[in-house]
C-alpha positions in Angstrom: 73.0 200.4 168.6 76.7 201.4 168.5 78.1 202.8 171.2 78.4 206.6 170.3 81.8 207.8 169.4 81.8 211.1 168.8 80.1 214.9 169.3 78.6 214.4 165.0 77.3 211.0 166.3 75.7 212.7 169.6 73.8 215.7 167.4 72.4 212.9 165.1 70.8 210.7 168.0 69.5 214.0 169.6 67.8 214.7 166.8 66.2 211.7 167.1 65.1 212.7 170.9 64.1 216.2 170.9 60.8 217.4 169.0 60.9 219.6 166.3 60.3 223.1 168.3 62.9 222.2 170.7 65.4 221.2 168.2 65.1 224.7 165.7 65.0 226.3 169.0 68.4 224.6 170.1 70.3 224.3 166.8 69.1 227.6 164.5 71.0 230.6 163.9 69.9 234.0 162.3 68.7 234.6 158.8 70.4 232.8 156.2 72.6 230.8 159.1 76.2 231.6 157.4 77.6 232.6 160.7 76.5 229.2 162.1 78.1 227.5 159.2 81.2 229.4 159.1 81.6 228.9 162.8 82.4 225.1 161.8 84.0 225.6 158.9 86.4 227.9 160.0 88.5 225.7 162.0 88.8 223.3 159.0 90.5 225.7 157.2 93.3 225.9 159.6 95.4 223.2 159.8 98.2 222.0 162.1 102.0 222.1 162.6 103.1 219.4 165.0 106.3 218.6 166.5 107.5 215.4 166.4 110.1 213.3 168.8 108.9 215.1 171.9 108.2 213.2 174.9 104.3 212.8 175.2 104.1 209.5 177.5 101.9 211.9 179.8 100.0 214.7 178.2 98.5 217.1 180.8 95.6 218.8 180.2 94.8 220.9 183.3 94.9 224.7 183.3 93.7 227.7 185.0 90.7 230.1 184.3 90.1 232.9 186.6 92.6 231.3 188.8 90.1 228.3 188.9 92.1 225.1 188.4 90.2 223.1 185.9 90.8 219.8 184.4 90.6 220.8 181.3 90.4 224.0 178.8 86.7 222.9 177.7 83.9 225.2 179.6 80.1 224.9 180.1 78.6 228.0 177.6 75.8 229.4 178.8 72.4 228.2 177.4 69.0 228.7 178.4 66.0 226.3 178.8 67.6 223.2 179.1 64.8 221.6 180.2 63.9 221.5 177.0 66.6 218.2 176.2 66.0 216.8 179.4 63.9 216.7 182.5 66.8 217.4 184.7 67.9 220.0 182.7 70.5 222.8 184.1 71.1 220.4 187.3 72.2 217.6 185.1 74.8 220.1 182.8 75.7 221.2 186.3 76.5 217.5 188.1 78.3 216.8 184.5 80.2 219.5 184.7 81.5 219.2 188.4 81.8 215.6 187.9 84.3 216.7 184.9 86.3 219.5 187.1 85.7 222.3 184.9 83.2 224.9 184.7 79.4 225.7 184.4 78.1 229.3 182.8 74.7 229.3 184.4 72.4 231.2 182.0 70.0 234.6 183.4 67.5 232.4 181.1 68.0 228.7 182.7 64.9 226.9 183.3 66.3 225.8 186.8 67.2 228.5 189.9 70.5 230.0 190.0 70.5 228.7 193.9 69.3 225.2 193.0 72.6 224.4 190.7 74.9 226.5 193.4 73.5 223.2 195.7 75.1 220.7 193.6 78.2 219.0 195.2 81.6 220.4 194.0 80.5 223.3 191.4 81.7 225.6 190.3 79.8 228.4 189.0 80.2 231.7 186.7 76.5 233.3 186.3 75.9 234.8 182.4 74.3 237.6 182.9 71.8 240.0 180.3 71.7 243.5 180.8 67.7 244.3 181.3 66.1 247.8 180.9 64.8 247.5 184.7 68.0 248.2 186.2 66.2 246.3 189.6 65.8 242.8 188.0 69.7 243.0 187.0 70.8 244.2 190.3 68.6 241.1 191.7 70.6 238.8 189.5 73.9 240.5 190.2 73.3 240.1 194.1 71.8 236.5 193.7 75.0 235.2 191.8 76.8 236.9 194.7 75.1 235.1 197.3 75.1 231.9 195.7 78.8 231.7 195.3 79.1 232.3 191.5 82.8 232.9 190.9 82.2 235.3 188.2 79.8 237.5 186.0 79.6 236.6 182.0 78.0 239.8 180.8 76.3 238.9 176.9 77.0 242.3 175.1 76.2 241.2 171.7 72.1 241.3 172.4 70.6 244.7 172.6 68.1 242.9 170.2 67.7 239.6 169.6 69.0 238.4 166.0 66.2 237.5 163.4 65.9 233.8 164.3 63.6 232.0 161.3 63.0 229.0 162.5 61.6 230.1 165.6 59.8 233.2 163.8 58.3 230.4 161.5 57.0 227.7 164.1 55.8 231.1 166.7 58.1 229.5 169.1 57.0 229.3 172.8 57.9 228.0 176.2 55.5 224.7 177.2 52.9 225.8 180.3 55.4 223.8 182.5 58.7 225.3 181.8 59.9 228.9 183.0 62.4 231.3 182.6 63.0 230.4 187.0 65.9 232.7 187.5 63.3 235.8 186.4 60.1 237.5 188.2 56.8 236.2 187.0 56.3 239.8 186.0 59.0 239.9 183.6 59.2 236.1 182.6 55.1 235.2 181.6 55.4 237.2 178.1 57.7 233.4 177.2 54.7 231.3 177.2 52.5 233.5 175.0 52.5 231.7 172.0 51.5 233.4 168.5 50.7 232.6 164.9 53.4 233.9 163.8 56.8 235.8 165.6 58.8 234.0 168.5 57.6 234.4 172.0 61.9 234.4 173.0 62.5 237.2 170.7 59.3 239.4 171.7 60.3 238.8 175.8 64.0 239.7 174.7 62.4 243.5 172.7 60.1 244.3 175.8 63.2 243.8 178.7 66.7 243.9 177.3 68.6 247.1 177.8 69.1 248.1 173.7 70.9 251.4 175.4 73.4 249.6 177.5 77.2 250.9 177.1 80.5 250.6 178.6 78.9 252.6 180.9 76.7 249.9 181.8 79.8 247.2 182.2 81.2 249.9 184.9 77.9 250.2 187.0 78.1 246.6 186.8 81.6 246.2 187.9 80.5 249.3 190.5 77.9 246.9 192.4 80.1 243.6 192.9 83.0 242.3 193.6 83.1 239.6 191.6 85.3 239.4 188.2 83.5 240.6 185.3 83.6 238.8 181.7 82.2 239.8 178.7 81.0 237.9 176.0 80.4 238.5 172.6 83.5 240.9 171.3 84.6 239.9 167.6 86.9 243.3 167.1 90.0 244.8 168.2 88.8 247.8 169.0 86.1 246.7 171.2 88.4 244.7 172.9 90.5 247.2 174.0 87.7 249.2 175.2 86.7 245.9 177.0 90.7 246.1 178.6 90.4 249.4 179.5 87.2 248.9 181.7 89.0 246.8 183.5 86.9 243.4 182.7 88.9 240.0 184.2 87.9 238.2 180.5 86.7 238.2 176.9 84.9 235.6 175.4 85.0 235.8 171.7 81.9 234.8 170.4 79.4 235.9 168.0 76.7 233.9 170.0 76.7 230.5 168.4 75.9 232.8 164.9 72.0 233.8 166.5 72.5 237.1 166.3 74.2 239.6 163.3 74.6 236.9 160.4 77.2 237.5 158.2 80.4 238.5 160.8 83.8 236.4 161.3 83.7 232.9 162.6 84.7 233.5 166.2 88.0 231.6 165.4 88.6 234.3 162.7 87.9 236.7 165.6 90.2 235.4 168.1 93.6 236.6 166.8 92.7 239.9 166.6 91.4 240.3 170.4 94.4 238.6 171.9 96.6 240.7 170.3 94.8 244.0 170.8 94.2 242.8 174.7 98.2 242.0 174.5 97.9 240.0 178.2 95.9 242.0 180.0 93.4 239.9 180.1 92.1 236.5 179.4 90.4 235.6 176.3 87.7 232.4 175.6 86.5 231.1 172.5 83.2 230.3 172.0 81.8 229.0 168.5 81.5 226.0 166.6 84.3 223.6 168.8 83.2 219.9 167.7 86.2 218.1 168.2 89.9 218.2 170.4 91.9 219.4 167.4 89.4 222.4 167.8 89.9 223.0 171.3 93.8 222.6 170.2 93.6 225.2 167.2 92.0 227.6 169.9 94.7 227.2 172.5 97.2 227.8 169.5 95.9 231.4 168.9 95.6 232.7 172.1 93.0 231.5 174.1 92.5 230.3 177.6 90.0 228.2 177.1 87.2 227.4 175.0 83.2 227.2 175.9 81.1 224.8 174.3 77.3 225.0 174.2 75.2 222.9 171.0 77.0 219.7 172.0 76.3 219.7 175.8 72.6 220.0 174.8 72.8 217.1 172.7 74.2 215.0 175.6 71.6 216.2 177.6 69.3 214.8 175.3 70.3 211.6 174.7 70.9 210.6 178.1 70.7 213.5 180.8 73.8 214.0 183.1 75.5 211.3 182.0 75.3 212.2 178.3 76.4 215.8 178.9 79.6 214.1 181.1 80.4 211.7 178.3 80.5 214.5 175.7 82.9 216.4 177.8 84.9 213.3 178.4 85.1 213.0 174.4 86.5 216.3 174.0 88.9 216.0 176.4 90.5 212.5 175.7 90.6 213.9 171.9 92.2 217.0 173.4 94.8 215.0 175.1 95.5 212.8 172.1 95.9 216.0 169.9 98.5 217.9 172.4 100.6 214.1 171.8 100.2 213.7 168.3 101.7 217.5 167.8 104.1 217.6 170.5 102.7 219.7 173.0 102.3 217.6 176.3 101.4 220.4 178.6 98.6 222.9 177.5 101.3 225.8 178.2 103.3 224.5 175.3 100.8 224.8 172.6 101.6 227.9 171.0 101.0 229.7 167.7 103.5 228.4 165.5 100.9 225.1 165.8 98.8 226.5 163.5 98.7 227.8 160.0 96.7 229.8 158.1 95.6 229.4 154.8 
């Protein structure tokens, strides 16, 4: 076998690992999965400007998020159940993650303790965080991430319902007997296991606990009960953005949830020129969404965002070969990162600017 060259190369051989519940779990979208497509095909629709006769003999690709050096632009998105791909899991993604100088979104809905992946040497850690209609359980998991040394709070604001998700609907998707939801109470996490004929045990967990009647409101009593930046992830419009600027929030991640929820809206690359200029600086803004490959990452940077967070591809990684798969993916989209910002004249990833990129 070939060695595996790229992120395309990775989703085909973890095809080949996981089994078929694990895999629709991972990979589906909602309904007629446009928003998934679009997600990819977005970015090929923008293409790029690049400068030529600059000096590119070193191309740094370092930067800061949350005043947290990283070594690169490319985040860990959060995603549940890992142990899905891999034995290891969230602890794997984690050691990958550290051992690539960047950061890890820990998911509310990992199959491994918060606490247990704050133990790993040298991470760093921002907790993802859903907004549950027992106020308690969320305070728990606010006060947890605080204890454990989570650097920030990623609040997921686009799921007061979970989005109409076919493939699991069709197979009744469940969590195996020896897989849980560990970062939740037994009371609130058991419903995941309950198979069914028909209907996804995710989604009917996700109807009986998250808050559908959360608000801004809800991002203030948050921000009201720690002291640790706030992020919020899943804004696609202007206006929500500013009302995300005006409650004071550290970050936006644009995302429309790896297309699992509303099907139909903007690719989140489409998104992301309208919330950095509605935010105009006063905050920082991530792109989360269908980022395969380093021109990707590039075409991000280009229209305003800090960084970008990947989630599908990790999982592939994992698959394929546990922490070392999830490392080498991130290694990919680095090194084709770097050779990007050379090949159009940007060394440093504070000269990649707008004018890189053009619209159709």
């Amino acid at each position: 076998m070939h060695a595996i060259l790229n992120l395309h190369e990775y989703e085909a051989a973890a095809r080949a690992c996981l089994g078929a519940g694990a895999w629709d779990y991972f990979q589906g979208g909602s309904e007629d999965e446009l928003t998934l497509a679009e997600n990819r095909a977005a970015f090929g629709r923008m293409k790029l400007r690049p400068r030529v006769l600059v000096d590119v003999t070193a191309c740094d690709t370092s930067t800061r998020v949350l005043d947290v050096p990283v070594a690169s632009p490319i985040l860990v998105a959060p995603m549940g159940f890992q142990r899905l791909a891999h034995a290891d899991g969230e602890l794997a993604t984690t050691r990958a993650a550290s051992g690539a100088g960047t950061v890890m979104v820990a998911s509310t809905m990992a199959s491994v303790r918060l606490e247990d992946l704050a133990a790993v040497p040298g991470s760093t850690l921002w907790f993802q965080l859903y907004l549950f209609r027992d106020r308690a359980i969320t305070m728990d998991l606010v006060r947890r991430a605080e204890a454990a040394g989570c650097r920030a709070l990623v609040i997921t604001v686009d799921a007061p319902r979970l989005g109409r998700r076919e493939r699991d609907l069709r197979r009744g998707f469940a969590l195996p007997d020896d897989l849980r939801a560990a970062n939740l109470p037994p009371s609130s996490a058991g419903r995941l296991h309950e198979a069914g004929a028909s209907g996804s045990a995710i989604a009917r967990h996700a109807q009986s606990n998250f808050d559908a009647g959360a608000t801004w409101e809800t991002v203030a009593w948050i921000r009201s009960i720690s002291t640790l930046p706030v992020v919020v992830k899943g804004i696609l419009t202007a206006e929500d953005a500013k009302l995300a600027r005006a409650s004071g929030v550290a970050a936006i991640v644009v995302s429309n949830h790896g297309g699992r929820q509303l099907d139909g809206v903007l690719a989140a690359i489409e998104a992301l020129p309208e919330v950095v200029e509605a935010v105009a600086g006063g905050c920082e803004v991530y792109l989360d969404g269908g980022v395969r490959r380093g021109t990707d990452v590039l075409k991000a940077l280009a229209l305003g965002a800090r960084a970008v967070l990947v989630g599908r591809p990790l999982l592939w990684g994992l698959a394929v070969d546990g922490e070392a798969g999830v490392r080498r993916v991130l290694e990919l989209l680095r090194d084709e990162l770097a050779l990007a910002m050379a090949l159009s004249g940007r060394p440093q990833v504070a000269r990649v600017d707008r004018s890189l990129v053009k619209f159709p």
